[in-house]
C-alpha positions in Angstrom: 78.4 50.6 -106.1 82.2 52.1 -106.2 81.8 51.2 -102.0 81.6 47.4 -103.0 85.6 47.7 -103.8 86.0 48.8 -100.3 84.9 45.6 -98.4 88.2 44.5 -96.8 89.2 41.1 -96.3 92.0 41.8 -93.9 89.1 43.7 -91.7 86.9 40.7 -92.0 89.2 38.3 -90.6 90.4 40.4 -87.6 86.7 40.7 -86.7 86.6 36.4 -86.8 89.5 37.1 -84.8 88.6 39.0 -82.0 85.1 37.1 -81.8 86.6 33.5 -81.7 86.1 31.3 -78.7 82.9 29.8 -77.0 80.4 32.5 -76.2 77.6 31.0 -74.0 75.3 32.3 -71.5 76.5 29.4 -69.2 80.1 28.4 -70.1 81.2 31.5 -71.1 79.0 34.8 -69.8 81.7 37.0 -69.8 82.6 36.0 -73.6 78.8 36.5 -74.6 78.7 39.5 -73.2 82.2 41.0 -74.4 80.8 39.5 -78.1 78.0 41.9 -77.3 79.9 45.0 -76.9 81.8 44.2 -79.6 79.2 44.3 -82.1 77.3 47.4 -80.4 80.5 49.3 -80.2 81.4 48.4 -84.0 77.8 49.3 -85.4 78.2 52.9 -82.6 81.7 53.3 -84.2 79.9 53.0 -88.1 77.7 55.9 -87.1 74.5 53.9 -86.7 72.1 54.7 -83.7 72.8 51.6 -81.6 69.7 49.9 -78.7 70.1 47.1 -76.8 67.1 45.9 -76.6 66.8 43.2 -73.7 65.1 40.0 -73.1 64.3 37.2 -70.5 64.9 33.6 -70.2 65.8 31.2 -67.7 65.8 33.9 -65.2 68.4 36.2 -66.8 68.6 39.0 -68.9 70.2 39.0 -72.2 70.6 41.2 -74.9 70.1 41.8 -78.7 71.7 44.9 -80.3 70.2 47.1 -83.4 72.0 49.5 -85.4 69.5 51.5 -87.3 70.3 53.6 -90.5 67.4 56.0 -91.1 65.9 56.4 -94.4 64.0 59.3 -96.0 61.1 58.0 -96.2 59.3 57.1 -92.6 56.4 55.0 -93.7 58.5 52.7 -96.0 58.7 49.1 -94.2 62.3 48.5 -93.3 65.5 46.3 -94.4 67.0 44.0 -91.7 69.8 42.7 -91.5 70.9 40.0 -89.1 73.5 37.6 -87.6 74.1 35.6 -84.2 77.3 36.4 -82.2 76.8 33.4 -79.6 78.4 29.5 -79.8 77.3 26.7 -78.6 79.3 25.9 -75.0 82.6 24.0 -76.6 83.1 25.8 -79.7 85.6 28.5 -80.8 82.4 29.7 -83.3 84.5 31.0 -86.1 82.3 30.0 -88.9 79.5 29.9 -86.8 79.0 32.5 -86.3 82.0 34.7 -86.1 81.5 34.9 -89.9 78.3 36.0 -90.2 78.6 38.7 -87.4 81.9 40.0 -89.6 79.8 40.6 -92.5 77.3 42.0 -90.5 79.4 44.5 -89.1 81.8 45.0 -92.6 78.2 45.9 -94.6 77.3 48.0 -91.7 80.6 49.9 -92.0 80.1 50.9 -95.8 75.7 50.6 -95.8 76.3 53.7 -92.9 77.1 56.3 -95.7 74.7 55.3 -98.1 71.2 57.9 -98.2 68.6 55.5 -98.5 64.5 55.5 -98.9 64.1 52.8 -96.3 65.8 52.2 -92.8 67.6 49.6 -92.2 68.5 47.6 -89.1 71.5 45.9 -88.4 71.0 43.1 -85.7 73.2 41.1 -83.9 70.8 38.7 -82.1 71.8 36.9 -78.7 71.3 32.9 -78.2 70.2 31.7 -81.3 72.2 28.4 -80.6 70.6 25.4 -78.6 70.1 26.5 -74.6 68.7 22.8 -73.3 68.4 19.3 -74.6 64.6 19.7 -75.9 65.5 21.9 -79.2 64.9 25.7 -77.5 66.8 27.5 -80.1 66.6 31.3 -82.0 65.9 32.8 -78.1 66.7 36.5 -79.5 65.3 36.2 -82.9 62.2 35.4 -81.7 61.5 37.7 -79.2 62.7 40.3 -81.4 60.0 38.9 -84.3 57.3 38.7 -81.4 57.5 42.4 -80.8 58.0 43.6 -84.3 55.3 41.9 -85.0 53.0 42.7 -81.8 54.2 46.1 -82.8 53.0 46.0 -86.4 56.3 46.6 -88.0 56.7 46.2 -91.2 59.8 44.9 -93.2 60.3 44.1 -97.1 62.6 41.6 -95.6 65.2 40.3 -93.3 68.4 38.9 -94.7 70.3 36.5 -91.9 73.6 35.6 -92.2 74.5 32.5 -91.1 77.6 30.7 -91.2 79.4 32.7 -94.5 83.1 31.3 -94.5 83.9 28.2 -94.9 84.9 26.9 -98.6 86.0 23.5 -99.9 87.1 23.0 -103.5 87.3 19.7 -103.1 84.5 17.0 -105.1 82.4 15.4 -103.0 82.8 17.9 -100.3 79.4 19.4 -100.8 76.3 17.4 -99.2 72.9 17.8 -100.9 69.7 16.8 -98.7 67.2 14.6 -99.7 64.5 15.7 -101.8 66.0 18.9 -102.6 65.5 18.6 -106.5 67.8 21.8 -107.6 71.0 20.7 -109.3 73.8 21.7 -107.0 77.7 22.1 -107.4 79.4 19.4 -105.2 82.2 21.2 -104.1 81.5 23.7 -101.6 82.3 27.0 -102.8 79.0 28.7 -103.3 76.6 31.0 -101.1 73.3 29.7 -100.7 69.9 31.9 -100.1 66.8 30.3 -98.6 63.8 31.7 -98.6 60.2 30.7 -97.7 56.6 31.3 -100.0 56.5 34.7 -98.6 60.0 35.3 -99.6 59.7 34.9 -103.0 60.5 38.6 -104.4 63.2 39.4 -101.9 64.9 35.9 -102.7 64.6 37.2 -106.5 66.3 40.3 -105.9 69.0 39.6 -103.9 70.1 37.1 -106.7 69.3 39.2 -109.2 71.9 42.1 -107.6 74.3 39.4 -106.7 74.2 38.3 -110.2 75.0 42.1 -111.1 77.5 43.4 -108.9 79.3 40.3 -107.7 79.0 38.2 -111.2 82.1 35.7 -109.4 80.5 34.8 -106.3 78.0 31.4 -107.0 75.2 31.8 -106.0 72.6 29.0 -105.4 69.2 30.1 -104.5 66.3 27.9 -103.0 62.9 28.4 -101.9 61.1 25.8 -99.5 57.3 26.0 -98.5 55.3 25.7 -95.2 57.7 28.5 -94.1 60.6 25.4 -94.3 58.5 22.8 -92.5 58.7 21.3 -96.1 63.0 21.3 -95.4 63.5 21.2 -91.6 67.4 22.0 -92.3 66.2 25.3 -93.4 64.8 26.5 -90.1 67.8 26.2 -88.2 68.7 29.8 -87.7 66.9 32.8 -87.2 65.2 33.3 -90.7 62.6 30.8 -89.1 61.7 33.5 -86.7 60.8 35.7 -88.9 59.1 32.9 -91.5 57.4 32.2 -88.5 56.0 35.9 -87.8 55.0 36.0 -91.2 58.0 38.5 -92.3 59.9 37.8 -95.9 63.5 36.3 -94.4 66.7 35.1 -96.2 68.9 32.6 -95.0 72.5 33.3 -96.5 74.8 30.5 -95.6 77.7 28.4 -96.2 75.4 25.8 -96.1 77.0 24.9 -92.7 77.5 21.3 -91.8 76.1 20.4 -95.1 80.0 21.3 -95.5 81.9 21.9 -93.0 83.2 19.6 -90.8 84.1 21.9 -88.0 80.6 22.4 -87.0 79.9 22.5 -83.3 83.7 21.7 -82.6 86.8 23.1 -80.6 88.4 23.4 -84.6 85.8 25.6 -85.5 88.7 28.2 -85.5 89.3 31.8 -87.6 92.1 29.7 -89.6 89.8 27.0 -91.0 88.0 30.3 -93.1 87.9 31.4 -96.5 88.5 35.3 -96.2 88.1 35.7 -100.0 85.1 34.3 -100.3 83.3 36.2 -97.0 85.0 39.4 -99.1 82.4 38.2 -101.8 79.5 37.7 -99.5 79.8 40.6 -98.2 80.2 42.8 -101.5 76.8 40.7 -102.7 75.0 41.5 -99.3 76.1 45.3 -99.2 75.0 45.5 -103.2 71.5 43.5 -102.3 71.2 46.2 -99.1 72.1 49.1 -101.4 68.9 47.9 -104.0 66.9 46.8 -101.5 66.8 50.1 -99.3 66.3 52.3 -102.5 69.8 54.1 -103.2 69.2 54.3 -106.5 
């Protein structure tokens, strides 16, 4: 765990950097695909086996992109780990989800040198956001669930990270939902985890090695039901494409718009970002990778 002291903050926010601006199919192709490279080049650059593995809709092709760390053991089901690089069409997309794709790539970086049981797969997955006015959403998640699971792959888990940067010490600043009976800090400077009924174990251990290795970061763990029909809120990213394949899933998050203000806006911007805190996500992510892939 000596490689959770290495997780740079300064790296983290040049990556929010160099991702921010709108990154649409439509508005901005040439940014979605540039967001793209980015993250294939980064997870090629880490030493990782990189695929682009493509897909169609609305008469184009797009792209997700897998970095795969091979473990020793070939018939243990494999770690994911996941995060969106594209915006809706007006929005810089620093916390969403320039954030999540920096500590995507930042545990990719240090996860590349680890000797592992399992493999693990580091995705950066391609229209997640809304493409049309009826709700069509998680476009690259769920093809990429669809074949994994047409496939018969098998994974402990996948752990999403969405929207992992913004922080407000302020009271009041944190916004609870309705009929989520879990006490809950109401400023908003925790991570949360949600996880589904099948999600149960892999929501325990990543708090239990968060707990161990990254004792400051708050954590606030939650488990809905009905693979979070129970909690729409918590099927608004790509965990619900894996819920929905019957795959364990995590969603790590900021909580989103449940605290920031900035969602879905031009002031989404790399400034608005709490670097500290996404050095602490991604020390508790790289820790719960380490467990969960057997480096023990």
């Amino acid at each position: 765990m000596q490689l959770l002291s290495q997780v740079d903050p300064g790296r983290l926010e040049r990556t929010v950097r160099e991702l921010e601006g709108p990154r649409h199919p439509q508005a901005t192709p040439a940014a979605l695909e540039r967001a793209e490279s980015l993250v294939a080049d980064e997870l090629s650059s880490a030493g990782l086996v990189v695929e682009r593995q493509p897909f169609d809709f609305r008469g184009a092709t797009y792209n997700n992109v897998v970095g795969r760390l091979s473990g020793s053991d070939p018939g243990a089901p494999d770690l994911l780990v996941g995060a969106h690089f594209d915006t809706v069409s007006n929005s810089p997309g620093a916390d969403d989800n320039a954030s999540g794709v920096a500590v995507l790539l930042e545990v990719a970086r240090h996860a590349a040198g680890l000797e592992s049981r399992r493999s693990v797969e580091f995705v950066g997955f391609n229209l997640e956001e809304p493409q049309n006015f009826v709700g069509t959403y998680r476009v690259g998640s769920a093809r990429f669930a669809e074949q994994a699971r047409r496939s018969k792959k098998r994974y402990v888990g996948a752990l999403v990270l969405e929207m992992v940067g913004y922080t407000d010490k302020n009271p009041g600043s944190q916004h609870v939902p309705p009929l989520v009976f879990k006490r809950i800090p109401d400023s908003g400077t925790f991570l949360t985890a949600v996880g589904d009924g099948r999600s149960r174990r892999l929501l325990r251990s990543f708090e239990r090695s968060s707990a161990r290795h990254v004792p400051e970061l708050t954590l606030i763990t939650y488990r809905t039901i009905l693979r979070g029909w129970a909690l729409p809120l918590t099927r608004l990213s790509d965990n619900a494409s894996f819920w929905d394949r019957r795959y364990p899933a995590l969603m790590i998050t900021d909580t989103a718009f449940l605290r920031n203000p900035h969602y879905h806006m031009e002031t989404d911007s790399a400034d608005t970002l709490d670097y500290r805190f996404m050095r602490e996500v991604a020390r508790a992510v790289l820790a719960g990778v380490a467990e969960l892939a057997g480096t023990g």
